[in-house]
C-alpha positions in Angstrom: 0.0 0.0 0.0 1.5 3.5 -0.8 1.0 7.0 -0.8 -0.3 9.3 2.3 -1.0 7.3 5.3 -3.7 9.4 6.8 -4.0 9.8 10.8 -5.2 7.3 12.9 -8.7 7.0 14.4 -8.7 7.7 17.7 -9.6 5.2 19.9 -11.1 7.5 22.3 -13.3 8.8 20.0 -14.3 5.6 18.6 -15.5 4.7 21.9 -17.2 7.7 22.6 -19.6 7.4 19.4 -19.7 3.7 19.9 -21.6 4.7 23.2 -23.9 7.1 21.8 -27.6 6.0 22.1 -28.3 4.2 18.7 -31.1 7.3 17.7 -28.0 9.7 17.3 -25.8 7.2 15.6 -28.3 6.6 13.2 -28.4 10.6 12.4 -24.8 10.5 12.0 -23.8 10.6 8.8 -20.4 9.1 7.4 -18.6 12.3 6.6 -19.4 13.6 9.9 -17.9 10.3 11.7 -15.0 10.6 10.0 -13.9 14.0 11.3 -15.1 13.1 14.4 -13.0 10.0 14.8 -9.8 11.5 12.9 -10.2 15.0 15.2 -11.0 16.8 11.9 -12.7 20.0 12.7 -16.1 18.9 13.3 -19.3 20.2 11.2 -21.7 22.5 12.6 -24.5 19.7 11.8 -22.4 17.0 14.1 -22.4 20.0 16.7 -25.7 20.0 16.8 -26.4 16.4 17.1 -23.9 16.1 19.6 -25.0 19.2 21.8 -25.8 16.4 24.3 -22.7 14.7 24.9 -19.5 17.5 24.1 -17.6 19.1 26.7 -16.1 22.1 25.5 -12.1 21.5 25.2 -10.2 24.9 26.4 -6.9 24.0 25.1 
């Protein structure tokens, strides 16, 4: 395999969404996962579903 080995999923991350009641995961759409799991900035829709469960970071 060559070429640009992109980041690797957090694991953190992967847990946290794995956690998340299966009505939100089912709202989640791929594009959204993925910058959630790679720490991509995320989109405003994700924000929104996830208004819930994120703790604001203040690094």
């Amino acid at each position: 395999m060559t070429g640009i080995v992109k980041d690797k999923i957090d694991p953190e991350r992967m847990k946290a969404l794995r956690s998340l009641p299966i009505e939100i995961k089912e709202q989640i759409t791929g594009e959204e996962a993925r910058a959630f799991l790679y720490k991509e900035e995320l989109p405003e829709s994700l924000q929104v579903k996830l208004a819930g469960y994120l703790v604001a970071d203040d690094d």
